[in-house]
N, C-alpha and C positions, 0 to 999 in steps of 0.2 A: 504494500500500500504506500505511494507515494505521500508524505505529506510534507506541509510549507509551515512558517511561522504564522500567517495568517489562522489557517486550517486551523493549527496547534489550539491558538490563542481562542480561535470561538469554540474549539470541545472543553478546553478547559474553565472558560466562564463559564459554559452551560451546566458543567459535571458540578462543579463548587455552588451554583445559583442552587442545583436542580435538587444535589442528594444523588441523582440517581445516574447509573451508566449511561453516556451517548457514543460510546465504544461498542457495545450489546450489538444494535441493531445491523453495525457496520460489516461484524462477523456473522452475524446468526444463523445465518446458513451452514455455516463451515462446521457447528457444533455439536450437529446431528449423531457425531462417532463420540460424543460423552454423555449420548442417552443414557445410558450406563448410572453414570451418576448424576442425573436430572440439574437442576440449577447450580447443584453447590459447586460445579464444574468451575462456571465463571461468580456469580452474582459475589460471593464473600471475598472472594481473591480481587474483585475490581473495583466494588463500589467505592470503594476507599483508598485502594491505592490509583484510578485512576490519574488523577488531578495531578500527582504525584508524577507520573511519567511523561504528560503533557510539559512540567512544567520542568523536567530534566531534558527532557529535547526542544523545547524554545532556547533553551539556553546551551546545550550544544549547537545549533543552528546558529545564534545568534556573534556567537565566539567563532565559529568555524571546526568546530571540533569534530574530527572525524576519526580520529583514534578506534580502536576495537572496545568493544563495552562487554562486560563481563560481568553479567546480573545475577548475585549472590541469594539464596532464596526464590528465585524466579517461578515456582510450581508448575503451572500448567503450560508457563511460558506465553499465554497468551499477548505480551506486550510486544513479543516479538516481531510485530506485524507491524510495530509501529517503524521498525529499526531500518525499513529501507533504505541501502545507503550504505550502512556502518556492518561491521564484522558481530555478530550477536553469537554469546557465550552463556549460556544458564547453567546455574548451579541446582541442584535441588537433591536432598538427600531420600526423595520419596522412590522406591524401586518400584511400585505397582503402576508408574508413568513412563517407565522406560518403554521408548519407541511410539510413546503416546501423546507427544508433548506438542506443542503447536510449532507448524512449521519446521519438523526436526527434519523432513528431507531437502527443504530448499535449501538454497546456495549461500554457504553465508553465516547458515545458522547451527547451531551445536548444543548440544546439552551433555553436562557431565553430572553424573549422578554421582552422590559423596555430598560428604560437609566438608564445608572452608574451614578452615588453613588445610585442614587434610586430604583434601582433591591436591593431583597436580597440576596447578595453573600459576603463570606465571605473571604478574600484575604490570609488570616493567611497562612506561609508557600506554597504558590501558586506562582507561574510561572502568571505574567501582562502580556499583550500587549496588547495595545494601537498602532495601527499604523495610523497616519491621521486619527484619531477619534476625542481623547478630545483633547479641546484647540481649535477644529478647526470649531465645531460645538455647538453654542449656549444651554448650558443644565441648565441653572440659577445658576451654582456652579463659584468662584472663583479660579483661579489657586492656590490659599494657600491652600482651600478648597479640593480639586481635588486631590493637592498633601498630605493630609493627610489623604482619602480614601484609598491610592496608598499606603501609608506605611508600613501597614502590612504586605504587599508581601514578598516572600523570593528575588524575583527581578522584572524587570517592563523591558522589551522592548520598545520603544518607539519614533514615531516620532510625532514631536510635536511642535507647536511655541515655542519662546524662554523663553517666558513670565512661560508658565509650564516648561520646563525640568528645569528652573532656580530651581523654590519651587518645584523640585524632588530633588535636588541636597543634600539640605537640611535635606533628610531622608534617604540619602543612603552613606554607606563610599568610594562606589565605581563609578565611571559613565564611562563607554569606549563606545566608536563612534566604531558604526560594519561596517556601511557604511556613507558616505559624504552625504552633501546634494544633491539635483539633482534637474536639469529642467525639467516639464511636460510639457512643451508646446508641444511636440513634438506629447503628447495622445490627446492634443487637452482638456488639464485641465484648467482651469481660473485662477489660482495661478501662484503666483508669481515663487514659488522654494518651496521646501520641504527639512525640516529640516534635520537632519542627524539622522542615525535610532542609540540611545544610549541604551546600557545597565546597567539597575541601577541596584544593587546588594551589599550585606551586609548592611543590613538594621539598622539602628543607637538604634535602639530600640531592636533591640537581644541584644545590647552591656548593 
């Protein structure tokens, strides 16, 4: 799927206005092979992180960034689609997805099953995101830990408790809030609020 900063900018007002996916309808054809597991395929995985990914590729586009992206957490992968353009990498430690993920035979796109730091991938010059993944789900790594896998990136998106974006802060010269934190209750999340989605960039270690 082709998209432009324009494009970007009115899915993302509308997603934040709306509440609700305007992602949904763009695929919903395609989702028919996750009858299987009826809505929960998409609606949990995106109502909430939409906006979220919108508002990471306005802001690649707007810088030029075209580096390989390497989306930690990614599940069903359905973001993938957004990624026309760039090298798309998903992590996700769920096996019962293997071969089932979106867009896993196009060109371009990849999924490694494993948890981060323990997949082997290699961060060097690469495009992070991290959205409500690490920090937020038990992987036996410490947030110092965590954030020194995250280092070698050329930048890291990321929402995250405070305890990691703090030991991110530490390795990068740059950190901007792209969007606030926000309440999930609304999706029927169990958390309390969700962090603020930052991006970390110029990384301390180029210098």
């Amino acid at each position: 799927m082709y998209v432009d900063i324009p494009f970007l900018k009115a899915l993302k007002k509308e997603a934040l206005r709306s509440g609700h996916s305007v992602f949904y309808p763009l695929i919903e054809e395609r989702l028919s092979v996750y009858e299987d597991v009826g809505d929960s395929a998409f609606f949990p995985e995106f109502m909430f992180f939409e906006p979220d990914y919108y508002a990471i590729l306005i802001y690649l586009l707007e810088n030029s960034v075209q580096e390989p992206v390497v989306d930690i957490g990614c599940q069903f992968g359905f973001q993938s689609e957004l990624f026309e353009g760039w090298s798309y990498t998903g992590i996700d430690n769920n096996r019962s997805l293997d071969g089932r993920r979106f867009n896993d035979s196009k060109p371009g796109v990849e999924y490694i099953c494993g948890t981060f730091p323990d997949v082997e991938i290699d961060l060097t010059d690469k495009v992070a995101i991290s959205n409500m993944s690490l920090g937020y789900f038990a992987c036996g790594r410490t947030e110092k830990d965590l954030a020194e896998h995250l280092a070698p990136a050329k930048m890291v998106f990321m929402r995250a408790p405070k305890k990691l974006t703090d030991a991110l802060r530490g390795k990068f010269i740059s950190c901007q809030e792209l969007l606030p934190s926000s309440n999930p209750k609304d999706y029927g999340v169990g958390m309390d609020c969700f962090a603020p989605l930052y991006c970390f960039s110029n990384p301390i270690t180029a210098f």
